[in-house]
N, C-alpha and C positions, 0 to 999 in steps of 0.2 A: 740427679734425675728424679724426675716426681711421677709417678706410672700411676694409674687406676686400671687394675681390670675386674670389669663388669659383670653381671649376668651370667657368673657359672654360679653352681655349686659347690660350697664349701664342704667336706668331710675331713674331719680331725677322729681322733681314736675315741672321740665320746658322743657327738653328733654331726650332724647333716643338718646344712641351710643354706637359702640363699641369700648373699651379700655380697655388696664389692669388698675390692684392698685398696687401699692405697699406700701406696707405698713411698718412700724418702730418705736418703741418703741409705739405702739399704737395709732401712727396715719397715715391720707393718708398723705405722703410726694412726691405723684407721680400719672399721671395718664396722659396716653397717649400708643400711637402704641408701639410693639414693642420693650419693656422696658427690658431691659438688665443690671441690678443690678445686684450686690453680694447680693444673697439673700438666707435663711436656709431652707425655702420652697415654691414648685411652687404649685398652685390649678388651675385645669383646671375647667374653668365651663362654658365651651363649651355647646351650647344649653340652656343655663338657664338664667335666669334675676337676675339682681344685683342692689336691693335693699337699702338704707341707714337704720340702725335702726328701728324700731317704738318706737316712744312717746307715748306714753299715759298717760294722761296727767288726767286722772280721776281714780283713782283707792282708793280703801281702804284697808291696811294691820293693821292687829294689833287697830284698833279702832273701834266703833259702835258695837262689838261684831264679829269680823272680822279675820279671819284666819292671822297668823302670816306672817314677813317676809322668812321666809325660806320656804315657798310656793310659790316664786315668779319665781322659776323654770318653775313652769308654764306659766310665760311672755316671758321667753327663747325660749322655744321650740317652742314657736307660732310666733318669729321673731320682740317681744317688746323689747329691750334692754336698756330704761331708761322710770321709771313710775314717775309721779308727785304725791306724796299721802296728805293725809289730815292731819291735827294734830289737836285732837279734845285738848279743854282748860275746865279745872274742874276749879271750882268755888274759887275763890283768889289765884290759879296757875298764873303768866303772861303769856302773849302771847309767849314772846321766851321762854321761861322754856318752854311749854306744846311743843313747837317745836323741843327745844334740847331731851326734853321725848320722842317722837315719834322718832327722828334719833336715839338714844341708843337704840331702837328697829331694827333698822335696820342692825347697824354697827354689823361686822363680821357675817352676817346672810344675806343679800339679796344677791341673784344670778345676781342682774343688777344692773344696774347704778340706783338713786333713787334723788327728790330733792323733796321740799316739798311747800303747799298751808299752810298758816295760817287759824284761824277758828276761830272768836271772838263770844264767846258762855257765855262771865264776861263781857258785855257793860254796863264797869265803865270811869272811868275819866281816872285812870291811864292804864287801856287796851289803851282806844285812843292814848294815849302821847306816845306809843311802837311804832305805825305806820313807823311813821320816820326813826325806827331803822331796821324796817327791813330788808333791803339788805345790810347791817351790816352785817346778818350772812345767808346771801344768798337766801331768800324770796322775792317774788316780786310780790306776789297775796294773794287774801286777800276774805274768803268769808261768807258770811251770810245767813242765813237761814230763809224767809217768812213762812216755814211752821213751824209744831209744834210748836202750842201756847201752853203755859203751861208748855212746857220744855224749858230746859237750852240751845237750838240749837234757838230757837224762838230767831230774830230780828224783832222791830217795827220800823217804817218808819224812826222816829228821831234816833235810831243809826245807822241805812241803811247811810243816808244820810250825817252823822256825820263824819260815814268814810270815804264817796267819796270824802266829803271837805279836808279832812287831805291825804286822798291817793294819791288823785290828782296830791298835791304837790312836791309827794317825787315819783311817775311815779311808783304807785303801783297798780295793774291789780285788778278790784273790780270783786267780782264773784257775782252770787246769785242762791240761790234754789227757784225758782219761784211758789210758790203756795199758795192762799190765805188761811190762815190758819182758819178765822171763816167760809169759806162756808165746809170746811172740819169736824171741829169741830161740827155744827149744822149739816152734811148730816149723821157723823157718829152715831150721837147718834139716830137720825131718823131711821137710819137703825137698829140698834142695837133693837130700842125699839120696831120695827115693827115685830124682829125673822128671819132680813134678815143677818144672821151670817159668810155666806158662803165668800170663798176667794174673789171672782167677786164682790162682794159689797166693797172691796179696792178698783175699779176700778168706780163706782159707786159715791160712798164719795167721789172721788176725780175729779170731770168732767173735760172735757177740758176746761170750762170756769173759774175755779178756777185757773188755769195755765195762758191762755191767758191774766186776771184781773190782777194776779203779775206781769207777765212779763210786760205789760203795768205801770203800776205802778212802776215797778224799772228802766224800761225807763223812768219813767218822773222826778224821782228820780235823775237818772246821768245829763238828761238836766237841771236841777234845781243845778245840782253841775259844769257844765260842766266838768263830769269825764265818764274817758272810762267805759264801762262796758260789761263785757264777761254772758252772761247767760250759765249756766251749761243745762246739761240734758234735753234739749228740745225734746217735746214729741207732741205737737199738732200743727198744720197746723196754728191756729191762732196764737199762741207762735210765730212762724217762723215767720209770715208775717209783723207781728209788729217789732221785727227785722229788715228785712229784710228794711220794712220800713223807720223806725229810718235813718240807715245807707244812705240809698239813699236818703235823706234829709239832708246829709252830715252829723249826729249827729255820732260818733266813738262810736256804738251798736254794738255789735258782739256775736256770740254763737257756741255752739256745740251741737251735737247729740251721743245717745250712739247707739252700736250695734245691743241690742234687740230692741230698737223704731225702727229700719230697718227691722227687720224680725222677730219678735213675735207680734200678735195679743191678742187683750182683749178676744180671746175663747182660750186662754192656761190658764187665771185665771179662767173658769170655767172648768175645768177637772172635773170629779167626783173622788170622796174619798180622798178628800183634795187634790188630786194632783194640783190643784191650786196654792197651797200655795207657792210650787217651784217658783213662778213667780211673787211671789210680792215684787215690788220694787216701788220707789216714782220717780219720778212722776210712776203711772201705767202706762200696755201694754195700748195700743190705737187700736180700729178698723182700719183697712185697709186703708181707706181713709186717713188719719194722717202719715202711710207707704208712701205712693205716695208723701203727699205733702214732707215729708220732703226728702224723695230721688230726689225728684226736686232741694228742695233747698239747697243739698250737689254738684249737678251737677255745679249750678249757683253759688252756691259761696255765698249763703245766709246763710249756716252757713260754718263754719272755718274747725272743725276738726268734729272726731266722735272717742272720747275715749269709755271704755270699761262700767265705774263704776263698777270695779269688788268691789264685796262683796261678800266673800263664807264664810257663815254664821258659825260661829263655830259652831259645834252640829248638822249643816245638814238640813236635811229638820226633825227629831227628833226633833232640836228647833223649824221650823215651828208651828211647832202642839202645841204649846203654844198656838198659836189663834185659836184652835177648838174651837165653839163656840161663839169665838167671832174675826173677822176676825181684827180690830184693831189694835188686841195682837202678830199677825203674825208678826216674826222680818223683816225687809227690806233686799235686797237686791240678788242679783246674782251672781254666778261665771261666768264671760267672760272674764279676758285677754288673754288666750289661745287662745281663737276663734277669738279675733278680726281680725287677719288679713285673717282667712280663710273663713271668714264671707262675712268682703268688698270687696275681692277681687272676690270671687266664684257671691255672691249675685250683684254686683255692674259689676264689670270687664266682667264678662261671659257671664252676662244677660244684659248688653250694654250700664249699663246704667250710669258709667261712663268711665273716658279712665285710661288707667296705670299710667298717670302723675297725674292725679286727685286722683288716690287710694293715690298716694306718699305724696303727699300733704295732705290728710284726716287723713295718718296711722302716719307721721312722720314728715313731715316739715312744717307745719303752727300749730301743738301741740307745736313742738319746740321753736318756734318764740313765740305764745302766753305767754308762761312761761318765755321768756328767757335765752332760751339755745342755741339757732339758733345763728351760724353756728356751731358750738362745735358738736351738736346734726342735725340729723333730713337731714343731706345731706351727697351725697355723695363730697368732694369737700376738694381743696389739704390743710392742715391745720386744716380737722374736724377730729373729733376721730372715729375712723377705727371701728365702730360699722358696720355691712356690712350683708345683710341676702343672700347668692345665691340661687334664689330661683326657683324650679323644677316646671313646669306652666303645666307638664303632668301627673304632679302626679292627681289621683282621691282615694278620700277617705271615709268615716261615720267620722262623730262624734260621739263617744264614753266616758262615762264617766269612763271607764276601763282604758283608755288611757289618762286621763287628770292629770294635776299632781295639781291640786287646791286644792287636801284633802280635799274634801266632797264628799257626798255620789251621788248627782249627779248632769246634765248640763243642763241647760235648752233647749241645741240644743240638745239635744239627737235623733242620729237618723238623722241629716241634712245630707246629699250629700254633700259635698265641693270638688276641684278642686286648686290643688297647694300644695305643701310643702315648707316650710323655708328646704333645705338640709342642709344648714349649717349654722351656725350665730355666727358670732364675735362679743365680746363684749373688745373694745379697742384694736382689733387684737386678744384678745386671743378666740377662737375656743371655743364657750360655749354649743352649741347644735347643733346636728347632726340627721337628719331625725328622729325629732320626739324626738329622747331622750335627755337628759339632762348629758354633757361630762364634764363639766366647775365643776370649785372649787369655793363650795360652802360659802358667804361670802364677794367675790369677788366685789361686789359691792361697787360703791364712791358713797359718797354725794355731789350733782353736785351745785354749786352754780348758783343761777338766776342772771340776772339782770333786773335792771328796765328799765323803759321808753322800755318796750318790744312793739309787735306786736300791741296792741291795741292804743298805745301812737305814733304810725306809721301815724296818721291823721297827730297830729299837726305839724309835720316834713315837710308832703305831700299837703297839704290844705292852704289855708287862711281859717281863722277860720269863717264861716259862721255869720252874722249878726241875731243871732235870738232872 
C-alpha cells in the first residue's frame, strides 16, 4: 500500500512544519513539499496535526491480574501504537521463558506494535547469568521491585545491586518500583489494627517518604554500580528532585511519570462507598502539591516520559471489593492507555503548560529512545515505521467509560473534559483506528525488538565520566 497524506502539519519532539508523507510497505520513505508519487491513496489532513505514534512504554496486559492483550484496542484509538509490557517470572521459570510466556500472549492477539521489560522476581544465581542474554532475544531493560516484602516481586538491595553490576555490562536499562517496603509493611498493619480499613488508608500506608527513601536509595545503588538507572512511576515531588538531582551532578539518573500522578489526587481514594478503591494503585494518588511539582518537572525535562501503567484489573472494580474491610487486599492498578494522550495533551498542551513538542517527546519519543526503539518508533522521520496519529486539535470531548475499549467496568477519568482526537492512526501505514473506533485487524501486532546501550546509556557516549 502506497498512502501520501497531505496538508497537515508535522510536529516531532524538536519542530513543527508543513509537509506531506509518503508512505510504503510501512514505512516513511518521503517527506517533503509537494510530493508527486504513484501512490493507491491520498489523505488530506488539511487543518490537523501529524503526530508520530505513542510509546508507552509502561503498561500491563495479561499479568498481575491484568486484562488480556486483545484489549489493546484500546492503545489504538487513543493514538498508542507500540506498548512496552512487563513479563512477570514464576518461581524456577528463567528470565527468557517467563518472556517468551508473556509474548505467546500477545502473538496473533495485540492490535499494536508490543516489545517487552523483563522482571526478576527468582533472584538466584542462574536468573543473574541470563542478563547478558538479553538482547538476544530483544530485551534491553530490566526491573525490580522495592516494594512488597514478602512476595515473590520483593528485591533486596543485594540483588538490586547484583544486576546493575551485570547490566551495566551488557548496556541494559535497570528500572525500579521505588518504595520502601518496611515503612509500608509497619504503617499497614498499624492501620489495619487501628479499624482504619478504608481505600485512603492505601495512600496512607504508603507516604511520600516511603517513595522518596527508595528512590534515594536506588540512586545510591546505580552510583555504587555506576549504572544507568530509569525510576518508573514517579509520584512525589521529593522522588523527582532526587532525580533530578542525581542527573545534574552528572550521575545518568532518569525517570518517568504516569498519567493519573498528573491529574488525580489522594481525595479520588476517599470517595465514599468504596468508590475509592477504583483508584488504588502503587505508588498511590498524591495531594495536589506532588501534581505541580511533577508537571514542573515533565516541562524541564526532569523526568523523561509519562507512560500510562495501564492495569485494567480483571473482574473490575467487583475484584476491588476484595479489600472491603481491609484496604491492603484491594488489587492494584488502573485502566489509562486510552487516555493518555487525551490527558497530556488537553491537561498539559491547553492549560500551557507544556508546548506540542514537549507533549511529542513525553507521548512518544524519548519512551522510544528509553527502551530502544528510537528511530524505528517514536518519530516522524524518513526510514521510521509509518506509525502516524493525524490528529483533530478541535475536536472537544467527556471521557466516558461507555466508550473506552479496556473491558472493564469503569475509568478512573470518568467525566473529564478533554480537547483533541487521534482521527486516524496508522500502525505501520496500515489505517488501524479512526475517530474513536477501532478499523484495524485484530492481531496485527509485531514484537519489536529492543536494543541496548539505549537512551539512558546516551551519558557515556555524551560525557567524560565524572570523577566521583
Amino acid at each position: 500500500m502506497k498512502t501520501l497524506i497531505k496538508n497537515g502539519k508535522i510536529i516531532t519532539s524538536v519542530n513543527e512544519y508543513m509537509a506531506d508523507i509518503y508512505i510504503e510497505d510501512g514505512i516513511i520513505k518521503e517527506i517533503g513539499k509537494d510530493l508527486s508519487n504513484t501512490i493507491d491513496e491520498i489523505v488530506d489532513a488539511t487543518g490537523k496535526y501529524i503526530f508520530p505514534g505513542g510509546v508507552d512504554e509502561h503498561v500491563h496486559y495479561g499479568s498481575f491480574g491484568s486484562k488480556l492483550f486483545n484489549t489493546t484496542d484500546a492503545a489504538a484509538v487513543g493514538g498508542t501504537t507500540t506498548i512496552v509490557d512487563f513479563a512477570p517470572q514464576d518461581k524456577d521459570v528463567s528470565l527468557i521463558d517467563a518472556i517468551k510466556k508473556q509474548a505467546s500472549k500477545a502473538e496473533n492477539q495485540a492490535c499494536v506494535d508490543y516489545a517487552f521489560h523483563g522482571i526478576i522476581m527468582d533472584p538466584k544465581d542462574s536468573v543473574f547469568e541470563e542478563i547478558p542474554k538479553l538482547p538476544e532475544i530483544g530485551v534491553a531493560s530490566l526491573k525490580l521491585f522495592m516494594a512488597y516484602k514478602g512476595t515473590n516481586f520483593y528485591s533486596d538491595d543485594e540483588s538490586i545491586l547484583k544486576a546493575m553490576n551485570i547490566a551495566k555490562k551488557h548496556g541494559i536499562t535497570m528500572m525500579v518500583h521505588a518504595e520502601n517496603a518496611d515503612i509500608i509493611n509497619v504503617l499497614q498493619r498499624k492501620y489495619l489494627e487501628e479499624g482504619c480499613t478504608d481505600p485512603v488508608y492505601h495512600y496512607y500506608s504508603r507516604p511520600p517518604i516511603a517513595e522518596q527513601e527508595a528512590t534515594e536509595r536506588a540512586i545510591s545503588l546505580a552510583k555504587s554500580a555506576d549504572c544507568p538507572l530509569y525510576v518508573v512511576h514517579v509520584s512525589v515531588k521529593e522522588a523527582m528532585e532526587a532525580v533530578r538531582n542525581a542527573n545534574e551532578q552528572g550521575w545518568p539518573i532518569f525517570a518517568e511519570t504516569c498519567t493519573h500522578y498528573l491529574t488525580l489526587t489522594t481525595d479520588y481514594l476517599a470517595k465514599p462507598n468504596f468508590e475509592g478503591a477504583k483508584y488504588v494503585c502503587a505508588p498511590p494518588l498524591r495531594p495536589q502539591m506532588h501534581l505541580d511539582a511533577l508537571w514542573e518537572g515533565v516541562q524541564k525535562g526532569w523526568i523523561q516520559a509519562v507512560g500510562s501503567d495501564h492495569c485494567a484489573v480483571d473482574g473490575g472494580f467487583e475484584a476491588k471489593k476484595r479489600g472491603i474491610g481491609d484496604f491492603s487486599k484491594i488489587p492494584n492498578g488502573c485502566p489509562g492507555v486510552q487516555d493518555r494522550l487525551a490527558l497530556l495533551w488537553t491537561k498539559g498542551v491547553c492549560e500551557g503548560k507544556i508546548t506540542r513538542q514537549k507533549f511529542v517527546e513525553l507521548f512518544a519519543t524519548q519512551p522510544a529512545k528509553v527502551v530502544g526503539l528510537y528511530p524505528q518508533k517514536g518519530d516522524i522521520s524518513i526510514g521510521s515505521d509509518a506509525d502516524i496519529i493525524i490528529f483533530d486539535p478541535d475536536f472537544e470531548g467527556i471521557i466516558r467509560n461507555i466508550d473506552s475499549l479496556h473491558d472493564t467496568d469503569y475509568s478512573p477519568f470518568e467525566g473529564f473534559k478533554f480537547n483533541g482526537l487521534p482521527e486516524k492512526v496508522y500502525l505501520r501505514g496500515e489505517l488501524i483506528a479512526e475517530k474513536g473506533k477501532f478499523i484495524g485487524q485484530r492481531g496485527r501486532g509485531k514484537w519489536q525488538k529492543c536494543k541496548p546501550y539505549a537512551l539512558c546509556y546516551d551519558y557515556y557516549k555524551e560525557k567524560a565520566l565524572p570523577k566521583h
